[in-house]
N, C-alpha and C positions, 0 to 999 in steps of 0.2 A: 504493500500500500504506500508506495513513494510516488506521490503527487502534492502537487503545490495545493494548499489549503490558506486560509485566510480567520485569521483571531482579531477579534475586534476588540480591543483592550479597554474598557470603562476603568481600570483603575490605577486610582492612584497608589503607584508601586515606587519605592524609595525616592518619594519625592519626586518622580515623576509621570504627566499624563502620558498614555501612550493611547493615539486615536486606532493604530490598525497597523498589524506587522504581517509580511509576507515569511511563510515559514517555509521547509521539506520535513513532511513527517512520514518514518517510516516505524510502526508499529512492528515486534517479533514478531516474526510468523507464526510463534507457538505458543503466543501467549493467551491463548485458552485453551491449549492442548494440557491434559492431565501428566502430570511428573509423580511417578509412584516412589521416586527418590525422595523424594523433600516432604517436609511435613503438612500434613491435612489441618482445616480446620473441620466444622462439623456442624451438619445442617438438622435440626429439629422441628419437629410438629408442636406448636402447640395449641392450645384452647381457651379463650377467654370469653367472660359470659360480658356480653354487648348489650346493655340499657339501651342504647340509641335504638337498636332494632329489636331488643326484643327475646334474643335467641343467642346461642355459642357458637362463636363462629371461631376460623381456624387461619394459624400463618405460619410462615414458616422464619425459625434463625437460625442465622449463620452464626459462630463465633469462630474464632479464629482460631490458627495453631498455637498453640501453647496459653490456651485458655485457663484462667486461674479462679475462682470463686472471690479468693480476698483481695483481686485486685478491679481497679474502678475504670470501664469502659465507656467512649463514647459510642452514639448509636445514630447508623443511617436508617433512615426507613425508604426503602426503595420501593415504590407503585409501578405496575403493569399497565395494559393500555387494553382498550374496551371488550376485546374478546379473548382477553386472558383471566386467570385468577392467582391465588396467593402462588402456583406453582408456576405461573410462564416464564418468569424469569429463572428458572431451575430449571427448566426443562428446554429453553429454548438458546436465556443468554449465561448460562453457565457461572454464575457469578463467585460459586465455591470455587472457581477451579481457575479463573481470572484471580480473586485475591488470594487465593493460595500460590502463584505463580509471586505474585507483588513482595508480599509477605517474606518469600524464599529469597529477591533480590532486593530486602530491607528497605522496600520505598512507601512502605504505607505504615500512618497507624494505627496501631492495634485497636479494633473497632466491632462491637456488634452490627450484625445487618440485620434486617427485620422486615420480611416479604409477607403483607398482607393482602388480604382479599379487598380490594377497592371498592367493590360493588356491594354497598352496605344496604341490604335486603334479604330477607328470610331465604329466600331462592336466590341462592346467590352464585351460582353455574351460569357457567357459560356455552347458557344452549341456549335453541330458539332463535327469537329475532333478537339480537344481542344490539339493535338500535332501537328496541320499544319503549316507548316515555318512561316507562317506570323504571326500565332497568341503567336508563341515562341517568336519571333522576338519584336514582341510589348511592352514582357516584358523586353527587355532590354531599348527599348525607352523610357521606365517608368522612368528612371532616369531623363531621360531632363523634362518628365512631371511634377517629385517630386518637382527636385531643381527650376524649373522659372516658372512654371505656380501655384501648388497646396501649398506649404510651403510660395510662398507671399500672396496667397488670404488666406489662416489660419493665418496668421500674421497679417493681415489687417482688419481682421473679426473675431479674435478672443485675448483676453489679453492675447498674449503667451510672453516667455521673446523671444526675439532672438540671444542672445549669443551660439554658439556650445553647450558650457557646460549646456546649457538647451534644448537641443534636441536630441533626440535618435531614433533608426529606429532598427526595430526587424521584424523575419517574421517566416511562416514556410515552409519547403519543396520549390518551386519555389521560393517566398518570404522571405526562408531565403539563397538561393542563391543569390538573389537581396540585400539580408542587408548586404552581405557581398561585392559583386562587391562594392555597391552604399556606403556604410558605409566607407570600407577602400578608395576606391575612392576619397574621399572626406571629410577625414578626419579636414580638415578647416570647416566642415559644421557641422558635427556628433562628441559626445564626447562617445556617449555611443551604444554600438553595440551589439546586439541579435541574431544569427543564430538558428532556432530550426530548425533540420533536414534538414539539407542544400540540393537541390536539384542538377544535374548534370551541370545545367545552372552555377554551382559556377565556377570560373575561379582558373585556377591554383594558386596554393598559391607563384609564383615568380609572374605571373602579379600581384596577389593582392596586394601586397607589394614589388615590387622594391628594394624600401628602407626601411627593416622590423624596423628601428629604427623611424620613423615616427610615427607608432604605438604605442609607448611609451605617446603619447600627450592622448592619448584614458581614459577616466576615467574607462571605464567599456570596455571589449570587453567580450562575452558569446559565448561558441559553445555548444548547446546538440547533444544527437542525445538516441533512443532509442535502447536497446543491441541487440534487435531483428528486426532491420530497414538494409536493403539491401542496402541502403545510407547512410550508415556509413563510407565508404570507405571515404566520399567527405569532410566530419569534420573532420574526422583521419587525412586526411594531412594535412588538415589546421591547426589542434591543434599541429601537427606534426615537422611543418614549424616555427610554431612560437616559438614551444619551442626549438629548434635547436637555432633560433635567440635571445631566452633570452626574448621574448617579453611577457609582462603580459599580462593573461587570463587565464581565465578560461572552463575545457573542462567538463562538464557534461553529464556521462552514466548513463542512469536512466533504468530501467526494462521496458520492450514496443517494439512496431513494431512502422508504420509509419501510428497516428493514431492523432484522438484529444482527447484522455486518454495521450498523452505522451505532446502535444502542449498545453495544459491547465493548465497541473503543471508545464510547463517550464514558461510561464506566470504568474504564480502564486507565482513560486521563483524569477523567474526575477526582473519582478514587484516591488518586493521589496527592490531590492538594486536601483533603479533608483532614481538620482537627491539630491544622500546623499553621505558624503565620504566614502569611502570602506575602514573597519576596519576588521581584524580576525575577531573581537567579532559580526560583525555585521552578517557574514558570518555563522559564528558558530551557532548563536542566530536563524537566518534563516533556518536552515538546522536539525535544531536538531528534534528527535521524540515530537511528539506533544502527 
């Protein structure tokens, strides 16, 4: 994957703006290929009973290699996109087996990931006509399910920290229309924010942000989107919006359609700035051909 891509820099990184850098990025070829050499982390089922809906519903987490009970983890929560559930990204974008690869060449940190079912409704499969009102509808209900039901039972049940600055929420296509309602939304809750291929479900960039200077408290805020994805339009304004307002982010075009070739290596870059402070060099160092 050596082709010219384009990062559009909203932040302010040691003192300096950076509007837009031309890069070469060249991702491992293997970096989602399984290594039975190096250490696993470990992906779980679990159960939590859901006030918002009513019923127990189910997600899955990751912890990492050399998980410890007494020591204190931050937490991604990673969302799916409309015709997925708590498992497509396990099943589709591999994400044990991308940060067990990271993990192994000591570039991430150590972090819970937390893959829940989006679609907060009693029937929450993805059968059927998986664009019916009520099953759209559900995933916007998913915020109430996020914030009071599923983030206190992972807190409760798992050594996560809970300070904002240790929590981040990332997704793709429907899921990352929801990290971005939910994420700016709730900016007291999120420090750190992922859109990959935002879907239609994203709210105009003035609801998102009212007050685009609130935004500013954000350690991380991410928009991708792939150059050949027909939902590009939905991140354009929002990277649009923000940088109109002066607000730090960053908007990543990478080569792709709207696919999980394009949602695996935004995870894979992402990933790696999460839960450390954001430097040029860290950026740079990330991004460079491998």
């Amino acid at each position: 994957m050596n082709k010219s891509v384009v990062l559009a820099l909203g932040f302010m990184l040691s003192g300096v703006f950076i509007s837009a850098q031309a890069f070469e990025k060249k991702a491992p070829q293997d970096f989602d290929t399984e290594k039975k050499e190096i250490p696993h982390g470990k992906i779980d089922t679990i159960q939590y009973s859901s006030v918002t809906v009513g019923t127990t519903r189910k997600a899955l987490v990751y912890t990492p290699p050399g998980f410890k009970q007494g020591n204190k983890y931050p937490v991604l929560y990673l969302l799916h996109g409309i015709g997925g559930d708590e498992k497509e990204w396990f099943r589709n974008g591999t994400p044990q087996i991308i940060l067990d690869n990271l993990y192994a060449k000591g570039k991430l940190i150590p972090m819970i990931v937390v893959l829940p079912n989006g679609r907060a409704m009693k029937d929450n499969r993805a059968t059927g006509d998986i664009m019916a009102k009520d099953k759209v509808e559900a995933f916007a209900t998913f915020e109430k399910d996020l914030l009071n039901d599923l983030i206190p039972f992972v807190e409760k049940k798992y050594p996560v920290k809970k300070d904002r600055n240790d929590r981040a929420i990332a997704g793709l296509s429907m899921g990352g229309g929801q990290t971005l309602n939910f994420g700016l939304g709730n900016i007291d809750r999120f420090a750190w924010i992922g859109a990959f291929s935002a879907a239609p479900n994203t709210k105009e960039p003035e609801q998102l942000l009212p007050d685009p200077s609130k935004a500013k408290q954000l350690k991380l805020l991410w928009i991708s989107c792939g150059d050949q994805d027909r939902l590009m339009p939905f991140s354009k304004r929002t990277s649009d919006y923000l940088t109109e307002n002066k607000i730090p982010h960053i908007f990543y075009v990478e080569p792709g359609g709207h696919d999980f070739k394009v949602w695996k290596n935004d995870l894979y870059l992402f990933s790696q700035l999460l839960f450390r402070p954001i430097k040029q060099g860290d950026i740079n160092l990330m991004l460079k051909s491998e």
